[in-house]
VOMIFI-864963 format. One record per residue (C-alpha): x, y, z; residue number from 1. Coordinates in steps of 0.25 Angstrom, whole numbers, plus 5000, padded with zeros to 4 digits. Example, Ala and Ser with C-alpha at 12.3 -4.5 7.8 and 13.67 -1.06 7.14 Angstrom:
residues 2
[r [5049,4982,5031],1]
[r [5055,4996,5029],2]
***
This chain:
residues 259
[r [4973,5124,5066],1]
[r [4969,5114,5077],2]
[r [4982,5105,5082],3]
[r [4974,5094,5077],4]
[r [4974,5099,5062],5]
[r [4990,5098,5064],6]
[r [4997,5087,5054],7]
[r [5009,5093,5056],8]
[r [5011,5096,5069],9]
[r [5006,5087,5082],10]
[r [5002,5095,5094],11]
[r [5001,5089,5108],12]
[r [4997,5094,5120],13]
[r [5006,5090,5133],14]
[r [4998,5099,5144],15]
[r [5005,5115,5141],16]
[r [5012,5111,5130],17]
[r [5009,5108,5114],18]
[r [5018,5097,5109],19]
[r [5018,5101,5095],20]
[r [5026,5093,5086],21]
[r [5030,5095,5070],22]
[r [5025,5083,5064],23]
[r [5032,5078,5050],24]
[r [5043,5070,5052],25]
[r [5044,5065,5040],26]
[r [5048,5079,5035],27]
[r [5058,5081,5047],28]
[r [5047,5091,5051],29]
[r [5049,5100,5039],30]
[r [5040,5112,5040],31]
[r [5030,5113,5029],32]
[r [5018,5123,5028],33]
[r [5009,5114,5034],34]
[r [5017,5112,5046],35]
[r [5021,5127,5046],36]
[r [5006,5130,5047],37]
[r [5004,5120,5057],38]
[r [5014,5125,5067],39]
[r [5009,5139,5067],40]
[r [4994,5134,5068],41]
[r [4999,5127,5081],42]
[r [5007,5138,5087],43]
[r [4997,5150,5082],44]
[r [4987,5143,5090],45]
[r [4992,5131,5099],46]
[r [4983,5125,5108],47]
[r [4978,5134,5120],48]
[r [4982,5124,5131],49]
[r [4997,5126,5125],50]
[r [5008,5134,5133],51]
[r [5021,5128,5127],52]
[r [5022,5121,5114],53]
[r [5034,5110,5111],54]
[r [5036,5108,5096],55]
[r [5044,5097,5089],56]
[r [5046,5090,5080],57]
[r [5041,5076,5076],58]
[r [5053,5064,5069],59]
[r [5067,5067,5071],60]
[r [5067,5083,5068],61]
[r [5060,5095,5072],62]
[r [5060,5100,5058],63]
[r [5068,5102,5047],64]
[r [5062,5114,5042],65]
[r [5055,5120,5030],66]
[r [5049,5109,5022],67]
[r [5057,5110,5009],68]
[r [5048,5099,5003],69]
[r [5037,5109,5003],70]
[r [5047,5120,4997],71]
[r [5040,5127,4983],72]
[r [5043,5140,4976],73]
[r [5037,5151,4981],74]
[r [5036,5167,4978],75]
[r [5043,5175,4988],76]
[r [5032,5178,4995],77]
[r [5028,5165,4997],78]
[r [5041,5162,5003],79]
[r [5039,5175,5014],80]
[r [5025,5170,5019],81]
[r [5030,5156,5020],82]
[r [5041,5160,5029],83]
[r [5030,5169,5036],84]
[r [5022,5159,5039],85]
[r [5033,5151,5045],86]
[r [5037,5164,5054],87]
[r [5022,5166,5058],88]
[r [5022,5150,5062],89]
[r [5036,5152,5069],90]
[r [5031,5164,5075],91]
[r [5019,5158,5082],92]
[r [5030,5148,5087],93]
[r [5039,5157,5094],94]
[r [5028,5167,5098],95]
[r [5014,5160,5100],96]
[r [5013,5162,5114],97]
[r [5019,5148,5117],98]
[r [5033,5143,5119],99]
[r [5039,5133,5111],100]
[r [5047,5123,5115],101]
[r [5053,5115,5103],102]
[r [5059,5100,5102],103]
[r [5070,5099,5091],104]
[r [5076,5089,5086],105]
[r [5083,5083,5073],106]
[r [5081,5095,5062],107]
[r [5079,5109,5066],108]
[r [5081,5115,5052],109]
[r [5075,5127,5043],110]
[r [5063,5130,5049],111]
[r [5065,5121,5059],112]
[r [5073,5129,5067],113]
[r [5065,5142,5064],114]
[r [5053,5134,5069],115]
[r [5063,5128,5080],116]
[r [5070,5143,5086],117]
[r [5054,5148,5085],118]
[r [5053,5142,5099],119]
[r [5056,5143,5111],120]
[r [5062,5133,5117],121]
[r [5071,5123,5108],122]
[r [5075,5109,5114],123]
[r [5085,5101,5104],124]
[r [5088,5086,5104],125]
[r [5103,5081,5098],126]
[r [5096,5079,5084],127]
[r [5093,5092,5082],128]
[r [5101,5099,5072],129]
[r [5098,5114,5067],130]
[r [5100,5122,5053],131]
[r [5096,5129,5043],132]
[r [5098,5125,5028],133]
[r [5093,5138,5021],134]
[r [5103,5143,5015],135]
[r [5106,5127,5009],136]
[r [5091,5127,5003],137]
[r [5091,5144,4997],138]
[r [5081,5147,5006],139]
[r [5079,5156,5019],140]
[r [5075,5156,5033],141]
[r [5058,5159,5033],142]
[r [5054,5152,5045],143]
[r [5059,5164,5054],144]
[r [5072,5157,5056],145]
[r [5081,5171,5054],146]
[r [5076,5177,5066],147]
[r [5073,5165,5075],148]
[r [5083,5157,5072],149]
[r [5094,5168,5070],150]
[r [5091,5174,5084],151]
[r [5093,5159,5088],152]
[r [5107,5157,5084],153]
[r [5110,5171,5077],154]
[r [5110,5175,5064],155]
[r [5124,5171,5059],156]
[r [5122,5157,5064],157]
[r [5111,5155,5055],158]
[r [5116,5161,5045],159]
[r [5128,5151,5044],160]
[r [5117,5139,5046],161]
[r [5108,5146,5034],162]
[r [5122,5148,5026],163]
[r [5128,5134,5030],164]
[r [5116,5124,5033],165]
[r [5124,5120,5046],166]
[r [5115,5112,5054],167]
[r [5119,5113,5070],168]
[r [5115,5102,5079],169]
[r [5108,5102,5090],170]
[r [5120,5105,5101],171]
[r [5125,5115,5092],172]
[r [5110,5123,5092],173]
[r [5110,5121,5105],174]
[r [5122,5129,5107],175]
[r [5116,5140,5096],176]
[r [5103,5140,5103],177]
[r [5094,5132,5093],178]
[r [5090,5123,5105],179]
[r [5086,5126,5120],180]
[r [5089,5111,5125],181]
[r [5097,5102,5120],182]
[r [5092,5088,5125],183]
[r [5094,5073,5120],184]
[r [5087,5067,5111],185]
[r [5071,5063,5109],186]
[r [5074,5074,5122],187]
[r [5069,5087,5114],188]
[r [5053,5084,5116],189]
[r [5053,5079,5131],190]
[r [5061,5092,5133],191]
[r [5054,5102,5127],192]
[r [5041,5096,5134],193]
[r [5049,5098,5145],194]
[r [5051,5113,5143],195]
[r [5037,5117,5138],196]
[r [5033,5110,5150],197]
[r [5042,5120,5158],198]
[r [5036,5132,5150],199]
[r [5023,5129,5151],200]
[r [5023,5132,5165],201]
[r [5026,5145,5163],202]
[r [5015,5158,5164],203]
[r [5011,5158,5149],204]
[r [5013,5173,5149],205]
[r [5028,5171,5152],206]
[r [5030,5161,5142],207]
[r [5024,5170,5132],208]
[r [5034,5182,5135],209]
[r [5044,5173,5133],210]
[r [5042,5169,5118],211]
[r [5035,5181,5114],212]
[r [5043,5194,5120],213]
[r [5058,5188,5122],214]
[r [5059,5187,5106],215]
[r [5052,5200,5104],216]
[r [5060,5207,5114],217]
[r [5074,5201,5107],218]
[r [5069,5209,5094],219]
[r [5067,5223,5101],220]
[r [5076,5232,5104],221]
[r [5082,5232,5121],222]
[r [5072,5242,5127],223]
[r [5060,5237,5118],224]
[r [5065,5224,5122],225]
[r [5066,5226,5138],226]
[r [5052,5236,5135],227]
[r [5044,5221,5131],228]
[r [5051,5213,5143],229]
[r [5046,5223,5153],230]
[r [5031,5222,5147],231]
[r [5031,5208,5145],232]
[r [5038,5206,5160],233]
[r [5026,5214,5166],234]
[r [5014,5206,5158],235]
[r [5021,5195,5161],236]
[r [5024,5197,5176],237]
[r [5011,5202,5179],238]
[r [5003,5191,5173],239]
[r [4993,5183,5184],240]
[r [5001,5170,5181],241]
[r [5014,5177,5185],242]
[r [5010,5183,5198],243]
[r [5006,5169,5202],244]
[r [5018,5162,5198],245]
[r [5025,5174,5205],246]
[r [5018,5171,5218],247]
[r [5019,5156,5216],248]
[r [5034,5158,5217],249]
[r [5037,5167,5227],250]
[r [5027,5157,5235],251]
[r [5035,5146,5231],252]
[r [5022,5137,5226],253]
[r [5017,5133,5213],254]
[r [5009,5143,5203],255]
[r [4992,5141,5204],256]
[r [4988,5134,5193],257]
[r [4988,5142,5179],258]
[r [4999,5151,5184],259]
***
């Protein structure tokens, strides 16, 4: 799917970095199965140029989750490859080969937040308030939330926001994890910008280490763990683009262009 076929999602390009922005306010960005597939069209494939994406959300939320208005009944099995087709979207945002920096704002609820802790770097405004109403509405997690989410802030914390429907606010998931940077508000976009700007001048190999293996590692056992570090450390360290930002260091001048 070309980012021009995309209704519910805009995507701009600003140099390294895709500006991609979940597009129905109306709805308090309420993910549906259009804008599921929409998301993991654009991070399955994202523009070559890409080396960072920012994702956000547009109105005054980043998104309040699954789209209940959508809700029918379904067969069991219908409900398990729904919530597969969210972990496959979510997965390709957490593990695409890019990094992502995320914008939040107003509600990060349901699905929201599983999208939200499926990257990688979380910048929060004041508005921004976090929970998850699941166990209110009968229903369960699917969108990856209990491993994402639950290595986030632990396992009994969302329990007790499952079990209770607490919502948290933005200092308090600050404190808990939820968010990276807490700035001021209409301050989460600029910042974020900020930041992929930073990332996206890093070597794309490291970049790539660092969203793929760290959360690999973290399920293995220690010496698998330390096993994957070593092979990762010599691919990366002995890449051409890290020999020449090596040199451009100790020489104390700037990388040649493309390193």
């Amino acid at each position: 799917m070309s980012t021009q076929a995309f209704t519910l999602l805009t995507v701009e390009m600003q140099g390294p970095v895709a500006v991609v922005g979940l597009n129905r306010p109306d709805k308090r960005n309420a993910i549906n199965d259009p804008l599921i597939d929409e998301i993991c069209a654009f991070f399955a494939a994202p523009p070559s140029e890409a080396r960072v994406v920012v994702l956000h959300g547009h109105g005054p939320h980043f998104s309040s989750g699954l789209d209940l208005a959508e809700h029918r009944d379904r067969e069991a099995f219908e409900v398990m490859m729904h919530s597969q087709k969210w972990h496959r979207t979510f997965h390709h945002v957490q593990m695409g080969g890019l990094p992502v920096v995320s914008a939040l704002k107003g509600a990060v609820v349901g699905g929201g937040l599983e999208l939200a802790t499926s990257t990688h770097v979380r910048v929060a405004e004041p508005s921004t308030f976090y929970a998850l109403p699941e166990g209110s509405r009968g229903i369960f997690v699917g969108g990856g939330g209990s491993v994402r989410v639950a290595r986030v802030i632990g396992a009994g914390r969302m329990a007790e926001m499952m079990l209770t429907g607490h919502a948290y606010n933005a200092q308090e998931g600050q404190a808990m994890g939820l968010s990276h940077h807490l700035v001021g508000e209409g301050e989460a976009l600029p910042k974020a910008l900020e930041l992929a700007g930073r990332i996206a001048g890093n070597a794309p190999l490291s970049n790539y280490a660092v969203i793929n293996a760290l959360p690999r590692i973290a399920d293995m056992a220690q010496s698998d763990g330390l096993f994957a570090e070593s092979l990762m450390a010599a691919m990366a360290q002995t890449s051409p683009e890290a020999r020449e930002r090596m040199r451009a260091f100790l020489e104390k001048r700037a990388p040649k262009a493309g390193s």
